[in-house]
N, CA, C and O of each residue as an XYZ file, in Angstrom:
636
protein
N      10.706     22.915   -218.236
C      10.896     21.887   -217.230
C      12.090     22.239   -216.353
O      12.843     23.071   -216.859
N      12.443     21.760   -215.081
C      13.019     21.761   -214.229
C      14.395     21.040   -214.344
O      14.589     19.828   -214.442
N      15.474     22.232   -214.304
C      16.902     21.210   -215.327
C      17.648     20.410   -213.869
O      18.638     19.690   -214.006
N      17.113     20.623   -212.724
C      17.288     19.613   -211.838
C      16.420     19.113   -210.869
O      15.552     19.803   -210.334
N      16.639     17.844   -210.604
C      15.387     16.968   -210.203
C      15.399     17.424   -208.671
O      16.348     17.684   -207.931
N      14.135     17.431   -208.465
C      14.379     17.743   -207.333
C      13.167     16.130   -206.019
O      12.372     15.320   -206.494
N      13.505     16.257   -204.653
C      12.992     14.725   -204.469
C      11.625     15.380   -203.741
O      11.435     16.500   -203.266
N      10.740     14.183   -203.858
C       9.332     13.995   -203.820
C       9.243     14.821   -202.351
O       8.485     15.791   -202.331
N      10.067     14.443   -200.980
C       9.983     15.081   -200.050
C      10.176     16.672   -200.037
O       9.430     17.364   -199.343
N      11.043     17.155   -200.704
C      10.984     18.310   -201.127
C      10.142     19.020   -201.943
O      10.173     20.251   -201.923
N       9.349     18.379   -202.702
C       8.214     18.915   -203.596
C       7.119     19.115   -202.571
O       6.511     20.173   -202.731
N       6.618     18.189   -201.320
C       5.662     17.787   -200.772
C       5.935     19.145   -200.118
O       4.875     19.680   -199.794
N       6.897     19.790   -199.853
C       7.212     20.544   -198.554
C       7.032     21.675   -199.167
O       6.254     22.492   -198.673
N       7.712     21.957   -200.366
C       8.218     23.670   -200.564
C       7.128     23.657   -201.646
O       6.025     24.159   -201.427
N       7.428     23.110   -202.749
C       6.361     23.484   -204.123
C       4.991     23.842   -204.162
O       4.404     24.924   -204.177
N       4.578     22.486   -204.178
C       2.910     22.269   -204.618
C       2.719     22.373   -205.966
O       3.505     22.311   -206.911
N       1.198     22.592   -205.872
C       0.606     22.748   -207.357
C       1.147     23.643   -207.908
O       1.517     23.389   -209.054
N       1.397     24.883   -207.432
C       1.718     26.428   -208.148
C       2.780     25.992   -208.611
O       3.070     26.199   -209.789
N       3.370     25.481   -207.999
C       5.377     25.635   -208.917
C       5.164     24.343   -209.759
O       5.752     24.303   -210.840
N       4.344     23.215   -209.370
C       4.593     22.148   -211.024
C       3.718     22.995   -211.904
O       3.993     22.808   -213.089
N       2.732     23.884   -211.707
C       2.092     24.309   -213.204
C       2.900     25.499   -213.765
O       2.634     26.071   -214.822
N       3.739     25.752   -213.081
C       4.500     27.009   -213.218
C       5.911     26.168   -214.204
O       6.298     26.673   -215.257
N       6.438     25.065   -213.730
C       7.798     24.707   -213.755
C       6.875     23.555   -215.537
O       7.419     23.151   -216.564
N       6.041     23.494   -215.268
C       5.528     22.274   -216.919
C       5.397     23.403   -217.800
O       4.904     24.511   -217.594
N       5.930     22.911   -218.811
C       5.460     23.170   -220.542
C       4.240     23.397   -220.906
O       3.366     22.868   -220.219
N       3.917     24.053   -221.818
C       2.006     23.830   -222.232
C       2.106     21.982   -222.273
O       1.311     21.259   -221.672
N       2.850     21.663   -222.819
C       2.808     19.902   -223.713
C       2.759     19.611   -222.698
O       2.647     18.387   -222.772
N       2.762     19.999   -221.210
C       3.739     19.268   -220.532
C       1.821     19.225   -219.086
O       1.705     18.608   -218.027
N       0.909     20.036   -219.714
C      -0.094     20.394   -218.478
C      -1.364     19.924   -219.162
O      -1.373     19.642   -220.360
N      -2.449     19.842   -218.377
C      -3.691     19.512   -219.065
C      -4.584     19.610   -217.889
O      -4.633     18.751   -217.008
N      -5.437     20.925   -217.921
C      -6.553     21.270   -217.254
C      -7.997     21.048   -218.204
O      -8.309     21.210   -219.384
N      -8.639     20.597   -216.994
C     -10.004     20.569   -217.602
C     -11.178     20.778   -216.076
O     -11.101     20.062   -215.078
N     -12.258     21.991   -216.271
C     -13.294     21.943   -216.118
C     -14.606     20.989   -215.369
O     -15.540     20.880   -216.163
N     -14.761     20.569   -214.567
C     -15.705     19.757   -214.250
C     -16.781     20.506   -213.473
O     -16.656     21.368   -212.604
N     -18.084     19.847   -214.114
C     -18.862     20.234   -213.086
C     -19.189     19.340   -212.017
O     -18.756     18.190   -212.091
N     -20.082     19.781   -210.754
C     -20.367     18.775   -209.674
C     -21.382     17.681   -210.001
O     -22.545     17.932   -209.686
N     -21.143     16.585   -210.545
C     -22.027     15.552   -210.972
C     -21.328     14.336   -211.147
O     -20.156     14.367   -211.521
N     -21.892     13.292   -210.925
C     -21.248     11.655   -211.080
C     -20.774     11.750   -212.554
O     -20.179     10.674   -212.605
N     -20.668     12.134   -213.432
C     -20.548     11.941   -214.676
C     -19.142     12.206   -215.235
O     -18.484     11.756   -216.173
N     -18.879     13.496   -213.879
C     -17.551     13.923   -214.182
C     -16.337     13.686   -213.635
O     -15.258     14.267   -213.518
N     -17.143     12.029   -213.154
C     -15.536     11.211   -212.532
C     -14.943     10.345   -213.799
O     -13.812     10.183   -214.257
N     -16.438      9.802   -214.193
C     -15.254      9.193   -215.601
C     -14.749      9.873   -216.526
O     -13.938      9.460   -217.355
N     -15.267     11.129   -216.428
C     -14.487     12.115   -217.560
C     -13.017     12.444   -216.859
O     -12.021     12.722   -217.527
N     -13.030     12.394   -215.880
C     -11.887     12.678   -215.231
C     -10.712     11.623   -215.077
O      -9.528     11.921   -214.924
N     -11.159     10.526   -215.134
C     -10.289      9.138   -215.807
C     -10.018      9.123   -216.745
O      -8.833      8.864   -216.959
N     -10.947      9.394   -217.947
C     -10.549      9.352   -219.180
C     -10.003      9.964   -219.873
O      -9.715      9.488   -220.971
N      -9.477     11.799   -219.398
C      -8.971     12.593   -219.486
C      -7.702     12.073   -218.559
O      -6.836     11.921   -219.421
N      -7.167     11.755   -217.446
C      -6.331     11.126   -217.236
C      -5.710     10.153   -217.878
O      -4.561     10.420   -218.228
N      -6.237      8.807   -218.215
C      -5.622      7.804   -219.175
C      -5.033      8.496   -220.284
O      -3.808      8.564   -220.388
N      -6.089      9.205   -221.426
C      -5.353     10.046   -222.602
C      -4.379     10.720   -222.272
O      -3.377     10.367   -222.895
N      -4.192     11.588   -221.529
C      -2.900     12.563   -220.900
C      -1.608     11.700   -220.839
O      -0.637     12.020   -221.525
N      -1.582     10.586   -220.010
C      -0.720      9.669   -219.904
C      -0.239      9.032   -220.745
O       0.970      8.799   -220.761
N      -0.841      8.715   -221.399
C      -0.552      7.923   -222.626
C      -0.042      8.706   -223.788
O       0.754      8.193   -224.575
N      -0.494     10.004   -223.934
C       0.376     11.156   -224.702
C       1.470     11.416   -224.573
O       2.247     11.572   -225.515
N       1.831     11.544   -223.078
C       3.031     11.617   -222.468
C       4.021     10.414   -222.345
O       5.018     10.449   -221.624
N       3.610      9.212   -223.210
C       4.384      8.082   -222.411
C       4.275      7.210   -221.612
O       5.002      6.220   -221.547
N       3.489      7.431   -221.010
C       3.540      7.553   -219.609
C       2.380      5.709   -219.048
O       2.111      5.693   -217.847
N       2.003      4.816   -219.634
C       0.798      4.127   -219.773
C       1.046      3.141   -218.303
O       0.024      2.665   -217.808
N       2.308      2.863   -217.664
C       2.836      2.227   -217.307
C       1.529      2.639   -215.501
O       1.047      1.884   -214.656
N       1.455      4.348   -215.729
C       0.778      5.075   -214.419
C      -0.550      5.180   -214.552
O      -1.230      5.449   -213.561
N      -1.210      4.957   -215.972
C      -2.740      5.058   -216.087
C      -3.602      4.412   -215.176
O      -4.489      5.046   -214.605
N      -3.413      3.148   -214.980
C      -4.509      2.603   -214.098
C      -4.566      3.022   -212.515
O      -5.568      2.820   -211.829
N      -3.696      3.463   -212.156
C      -3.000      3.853   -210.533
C      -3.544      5.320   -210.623
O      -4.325      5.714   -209.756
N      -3.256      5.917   -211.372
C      -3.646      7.236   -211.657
C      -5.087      7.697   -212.248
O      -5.489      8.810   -211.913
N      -5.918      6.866   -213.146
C      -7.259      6.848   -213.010
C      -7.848      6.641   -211.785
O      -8.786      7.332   -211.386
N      -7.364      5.742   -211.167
C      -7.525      5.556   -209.288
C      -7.828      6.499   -208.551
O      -8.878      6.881   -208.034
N      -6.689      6.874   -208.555
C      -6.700      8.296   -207.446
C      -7.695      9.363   -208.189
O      -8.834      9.591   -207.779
N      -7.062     10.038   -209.436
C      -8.102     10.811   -209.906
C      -9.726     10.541   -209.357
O     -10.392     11.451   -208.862
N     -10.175      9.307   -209.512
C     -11.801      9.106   -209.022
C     -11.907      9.358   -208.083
O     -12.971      9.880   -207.748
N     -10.820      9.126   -207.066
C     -11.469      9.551   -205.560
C     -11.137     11.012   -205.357
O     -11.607     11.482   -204.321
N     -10.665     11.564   -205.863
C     -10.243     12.952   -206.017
C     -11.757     13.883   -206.390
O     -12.317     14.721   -205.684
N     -12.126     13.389   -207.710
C     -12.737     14.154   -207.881
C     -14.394     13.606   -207.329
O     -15.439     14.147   -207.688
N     -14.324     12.749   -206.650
C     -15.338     12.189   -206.175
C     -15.239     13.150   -204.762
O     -16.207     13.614   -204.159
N     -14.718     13.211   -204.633
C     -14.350     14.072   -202.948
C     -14.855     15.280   -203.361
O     -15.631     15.823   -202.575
N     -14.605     15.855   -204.425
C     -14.711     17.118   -205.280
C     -16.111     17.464   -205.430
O     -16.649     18.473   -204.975
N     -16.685     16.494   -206.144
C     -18.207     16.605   -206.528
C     -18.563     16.752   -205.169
O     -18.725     17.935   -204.868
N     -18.714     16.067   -204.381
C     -19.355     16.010   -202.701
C     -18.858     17.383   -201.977
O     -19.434     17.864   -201.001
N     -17.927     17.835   -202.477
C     -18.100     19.240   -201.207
C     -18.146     20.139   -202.164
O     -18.322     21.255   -201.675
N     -18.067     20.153   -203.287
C     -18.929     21.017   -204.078
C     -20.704     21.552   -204.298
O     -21.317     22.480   -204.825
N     -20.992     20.309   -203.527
C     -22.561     20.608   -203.400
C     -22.488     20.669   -202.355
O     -23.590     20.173   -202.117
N     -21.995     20.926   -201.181
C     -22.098     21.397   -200.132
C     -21.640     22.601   -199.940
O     -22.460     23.293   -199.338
N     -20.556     23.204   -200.231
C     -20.152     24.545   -200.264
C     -20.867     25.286   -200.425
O     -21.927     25.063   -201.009
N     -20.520     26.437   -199.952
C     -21.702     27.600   -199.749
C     -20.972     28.775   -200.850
O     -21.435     29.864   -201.186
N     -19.992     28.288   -201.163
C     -19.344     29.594   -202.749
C     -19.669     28.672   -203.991
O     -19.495     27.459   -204.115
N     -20.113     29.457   -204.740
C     -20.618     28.852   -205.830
C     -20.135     30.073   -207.150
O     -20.756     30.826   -207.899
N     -18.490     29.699   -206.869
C     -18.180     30.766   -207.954
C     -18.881     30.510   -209.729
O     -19.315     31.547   -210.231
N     -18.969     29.385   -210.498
C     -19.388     29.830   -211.307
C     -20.070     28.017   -211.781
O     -20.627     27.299   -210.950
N     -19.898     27.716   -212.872
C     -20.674     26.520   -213.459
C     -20.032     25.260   -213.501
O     -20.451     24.104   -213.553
N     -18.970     25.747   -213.469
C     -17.514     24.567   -213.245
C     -16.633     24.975   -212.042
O     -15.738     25.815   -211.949
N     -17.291     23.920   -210.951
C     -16.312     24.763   -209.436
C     -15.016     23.431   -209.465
O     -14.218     23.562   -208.537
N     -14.875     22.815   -209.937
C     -13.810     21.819   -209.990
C     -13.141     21.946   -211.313
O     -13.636     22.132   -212.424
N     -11.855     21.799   -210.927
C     -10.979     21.682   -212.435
C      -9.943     20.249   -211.861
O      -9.591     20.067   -210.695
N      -9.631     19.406   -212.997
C      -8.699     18.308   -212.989
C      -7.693     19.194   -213.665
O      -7.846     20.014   -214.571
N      -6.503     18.779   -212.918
C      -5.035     19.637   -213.048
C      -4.013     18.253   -213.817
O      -4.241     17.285   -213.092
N      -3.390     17.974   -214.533
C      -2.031     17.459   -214.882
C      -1.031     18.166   -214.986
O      -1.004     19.230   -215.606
N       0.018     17.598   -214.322
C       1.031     18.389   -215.101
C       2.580     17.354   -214.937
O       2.612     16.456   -214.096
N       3.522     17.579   -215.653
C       4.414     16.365   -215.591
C       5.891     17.648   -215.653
O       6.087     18.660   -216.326
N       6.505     17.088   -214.814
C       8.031     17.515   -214.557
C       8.699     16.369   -213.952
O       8.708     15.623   -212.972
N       9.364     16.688   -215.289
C      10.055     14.876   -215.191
C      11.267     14.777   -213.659
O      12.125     15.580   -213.294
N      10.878     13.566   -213.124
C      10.524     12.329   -213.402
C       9.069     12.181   -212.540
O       8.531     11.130   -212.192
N       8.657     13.411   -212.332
C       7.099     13.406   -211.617
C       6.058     14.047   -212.531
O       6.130     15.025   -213.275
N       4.902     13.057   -212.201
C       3.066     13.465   -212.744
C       2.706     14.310   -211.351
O       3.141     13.913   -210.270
N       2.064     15.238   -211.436
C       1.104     15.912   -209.973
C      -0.299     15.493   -211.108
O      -0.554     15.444   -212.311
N      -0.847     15.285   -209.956
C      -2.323     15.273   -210.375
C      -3.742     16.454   -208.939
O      -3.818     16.374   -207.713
N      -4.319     17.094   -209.651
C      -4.690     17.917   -208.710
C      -5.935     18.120   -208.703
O      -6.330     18.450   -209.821
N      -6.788     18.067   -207.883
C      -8.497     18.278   -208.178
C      -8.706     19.651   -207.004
O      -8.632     19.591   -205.777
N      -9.002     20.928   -207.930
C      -9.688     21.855   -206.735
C     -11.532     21.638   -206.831
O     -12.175     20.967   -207.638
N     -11.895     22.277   -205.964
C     -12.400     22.739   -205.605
C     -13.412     23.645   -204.939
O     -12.548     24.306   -204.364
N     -14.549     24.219   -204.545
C     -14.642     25.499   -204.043
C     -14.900     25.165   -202.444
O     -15.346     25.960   -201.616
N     -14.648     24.277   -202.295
C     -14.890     24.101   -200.502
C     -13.891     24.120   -199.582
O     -13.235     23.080   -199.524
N     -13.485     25.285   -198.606
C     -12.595     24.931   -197.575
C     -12.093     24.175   -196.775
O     -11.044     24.312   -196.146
N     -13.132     23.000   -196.768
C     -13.092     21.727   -195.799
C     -11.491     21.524   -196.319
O     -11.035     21.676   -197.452
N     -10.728     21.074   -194.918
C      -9.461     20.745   -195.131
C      -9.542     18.858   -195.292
O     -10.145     18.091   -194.540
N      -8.941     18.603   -196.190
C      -9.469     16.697   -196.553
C      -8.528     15.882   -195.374
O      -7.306     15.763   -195.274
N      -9.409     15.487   -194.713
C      -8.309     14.330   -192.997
C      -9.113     12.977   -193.407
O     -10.292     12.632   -193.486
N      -7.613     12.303   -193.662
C      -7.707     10.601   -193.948
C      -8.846     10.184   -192.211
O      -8.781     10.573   -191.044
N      -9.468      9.534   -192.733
C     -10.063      8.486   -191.779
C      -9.217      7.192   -191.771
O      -8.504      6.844   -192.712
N      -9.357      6.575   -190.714
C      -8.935      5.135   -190.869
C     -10.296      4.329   -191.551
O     -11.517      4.373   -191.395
N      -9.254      3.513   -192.461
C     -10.552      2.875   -193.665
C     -11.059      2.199   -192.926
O     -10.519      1.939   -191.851
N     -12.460      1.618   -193.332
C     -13.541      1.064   -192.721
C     -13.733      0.081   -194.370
O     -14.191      0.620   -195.377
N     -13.267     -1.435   -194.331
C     -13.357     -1.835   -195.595
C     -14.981     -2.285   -195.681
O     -15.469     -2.193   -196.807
N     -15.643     -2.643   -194.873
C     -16.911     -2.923   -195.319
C     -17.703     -1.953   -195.381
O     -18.727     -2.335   -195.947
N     -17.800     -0.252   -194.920
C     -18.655      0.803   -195.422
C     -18.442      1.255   -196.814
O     -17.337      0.918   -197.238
N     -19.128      1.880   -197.605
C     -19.273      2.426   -198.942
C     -18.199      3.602   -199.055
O     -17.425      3.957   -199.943
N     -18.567      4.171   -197.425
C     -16.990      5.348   -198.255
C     -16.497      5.455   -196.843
O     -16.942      5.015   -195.782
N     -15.210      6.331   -197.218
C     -14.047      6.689   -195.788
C     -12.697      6.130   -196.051
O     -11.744      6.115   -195.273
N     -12.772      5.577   -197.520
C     -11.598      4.943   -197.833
C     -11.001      5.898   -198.840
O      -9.873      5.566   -199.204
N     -11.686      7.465   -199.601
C     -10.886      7.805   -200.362
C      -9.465      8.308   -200.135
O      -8.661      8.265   -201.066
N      -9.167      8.719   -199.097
C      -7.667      9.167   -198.949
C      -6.634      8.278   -198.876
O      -5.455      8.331   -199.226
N      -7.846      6.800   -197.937
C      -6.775      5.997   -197.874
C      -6.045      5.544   -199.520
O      -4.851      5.462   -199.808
N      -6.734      5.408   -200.018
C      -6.704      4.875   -202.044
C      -5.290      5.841   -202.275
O      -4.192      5.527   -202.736
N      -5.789      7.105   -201.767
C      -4.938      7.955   -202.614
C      -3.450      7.981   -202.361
O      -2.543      8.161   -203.175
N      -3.387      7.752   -200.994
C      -2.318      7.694   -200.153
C      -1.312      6.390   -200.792
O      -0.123      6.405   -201.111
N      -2.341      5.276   -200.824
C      -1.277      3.866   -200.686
C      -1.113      3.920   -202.278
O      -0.652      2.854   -202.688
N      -1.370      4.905   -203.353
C      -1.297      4.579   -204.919
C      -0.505      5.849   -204.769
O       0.651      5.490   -204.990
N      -0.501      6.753   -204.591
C       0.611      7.503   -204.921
C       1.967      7.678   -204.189
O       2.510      6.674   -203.728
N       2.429      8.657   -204.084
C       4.044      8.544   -204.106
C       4.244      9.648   -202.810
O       5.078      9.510   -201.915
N       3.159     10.907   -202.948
C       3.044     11.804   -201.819
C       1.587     12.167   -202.077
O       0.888     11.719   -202.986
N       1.155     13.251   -200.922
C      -0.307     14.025   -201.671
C      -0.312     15.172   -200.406
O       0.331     15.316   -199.366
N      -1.109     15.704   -200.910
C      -1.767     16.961   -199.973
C      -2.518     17.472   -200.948
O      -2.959     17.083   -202.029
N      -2.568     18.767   -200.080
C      -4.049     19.830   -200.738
C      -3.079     21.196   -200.030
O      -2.251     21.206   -199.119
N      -3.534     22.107   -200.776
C      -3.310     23.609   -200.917
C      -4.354     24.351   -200.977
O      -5.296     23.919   -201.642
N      -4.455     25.352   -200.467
C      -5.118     26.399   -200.266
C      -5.332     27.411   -201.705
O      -4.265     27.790   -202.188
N      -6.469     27.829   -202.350
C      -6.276     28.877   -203.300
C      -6.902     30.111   -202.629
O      -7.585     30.306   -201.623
N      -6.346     30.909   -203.676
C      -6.120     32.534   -203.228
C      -7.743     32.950   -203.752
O      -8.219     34.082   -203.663
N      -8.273     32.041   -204.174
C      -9.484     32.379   -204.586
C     -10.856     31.817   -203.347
O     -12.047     32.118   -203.436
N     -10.326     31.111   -202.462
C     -11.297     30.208   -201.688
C     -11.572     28.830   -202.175
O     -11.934     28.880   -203.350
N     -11.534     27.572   -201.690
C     -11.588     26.275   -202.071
C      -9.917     25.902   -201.679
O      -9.001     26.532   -201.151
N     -10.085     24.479   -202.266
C      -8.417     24.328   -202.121
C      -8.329     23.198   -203.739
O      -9.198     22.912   -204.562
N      -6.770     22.788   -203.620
C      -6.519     21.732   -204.587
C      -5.803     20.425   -203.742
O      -4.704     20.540   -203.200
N      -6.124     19.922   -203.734
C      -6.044     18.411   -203.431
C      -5.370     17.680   -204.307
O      -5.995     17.463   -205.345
N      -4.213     17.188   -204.235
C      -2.657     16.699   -205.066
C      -2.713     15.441   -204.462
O      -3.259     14.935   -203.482
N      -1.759     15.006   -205.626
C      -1.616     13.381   -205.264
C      -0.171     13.328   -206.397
O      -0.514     13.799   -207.481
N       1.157     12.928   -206.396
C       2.367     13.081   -206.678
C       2.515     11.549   -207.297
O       2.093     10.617   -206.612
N       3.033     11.323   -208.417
C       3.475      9.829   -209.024
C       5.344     10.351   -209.401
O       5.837     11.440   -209.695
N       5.910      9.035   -209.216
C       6.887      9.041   -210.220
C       6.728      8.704   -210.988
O       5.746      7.968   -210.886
N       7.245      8.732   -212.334
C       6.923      8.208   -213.715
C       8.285      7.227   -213.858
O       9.433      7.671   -213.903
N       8.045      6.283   -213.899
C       9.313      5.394   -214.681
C       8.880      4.783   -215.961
O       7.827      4.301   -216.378
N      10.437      5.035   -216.581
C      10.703      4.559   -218.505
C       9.817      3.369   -218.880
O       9.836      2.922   -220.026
């Protein structure tokens, strides 16, 4: 872990995903696998809640099952659209905790860069970024060296 804290604006700017999975502990990360299907949003909550709650952490579960769904709901949808189809699991759910921050991260294999719409509360969708935005703390998406990107969403954790 990181023996000084460093602030959310500065993580948003310089880090990303690479340096919290780089800067967490094994105890401290929890990747998992998804494939493109409705099935693997509640796995992706429920693998969130447990993580959290391992860590302490229960206070961020429901805010953070949140975002996770629209994350990987975004995920599943341009996963069946993408035209790379690296292998059977093109999405992975990322945790990782460096205290006093959770990153939470959903890649990918689609380049589409993710642009908030202004929400539309009575259509079915166009509201996921907004969700993600007003429940977390920061977010973006990163580019991988492999093609696709990861799509972040930043919590503080308080005691």
């Amino acid at each position: 872990m990181s023996e000084k804290p460093i602030s959310a604006g500065q993580l948003t700017r310089e880090v990303r995903v690479r340096w919290f999975l780089r800067s967490a502990g094994a105890s401290d990360t929890t990747t998992c696998p998804l494939r493109p299907q409705a099935d693997s949003v509640k796995m992706a909550r429920d693998i969130t809640r447990s993580t959290l709650r391992r860590w302490g952490l229960t206070a961020l579960t429901e805010d953070a099952a949140l975002v996770v769904s629209e994350l990987v709901t975004n995920a599943v949808r341009y996963s069946l659209y993408s035209t790379r189809r690296p292998d059977d699991h093109p999405i992975t759910l990322m945790l990782a905790r460096v205290v006093p921050h959770v990153l939470l991260a959903v890649s990918d294999p689609s380049d589409e860069v993710p642009s908030p719409k202004e929400p539309d509360f009575i259509s079915e969708n166009g509201r996921g970024l907004y969700i993600v935005e007003t429940y977390s703390q920061a977010w973006g998406w990163d580019p991988l060296d492999c093609g696709g990107k990861a799509v972040w969403a930043l919590f503080r954790a308080t005691d």
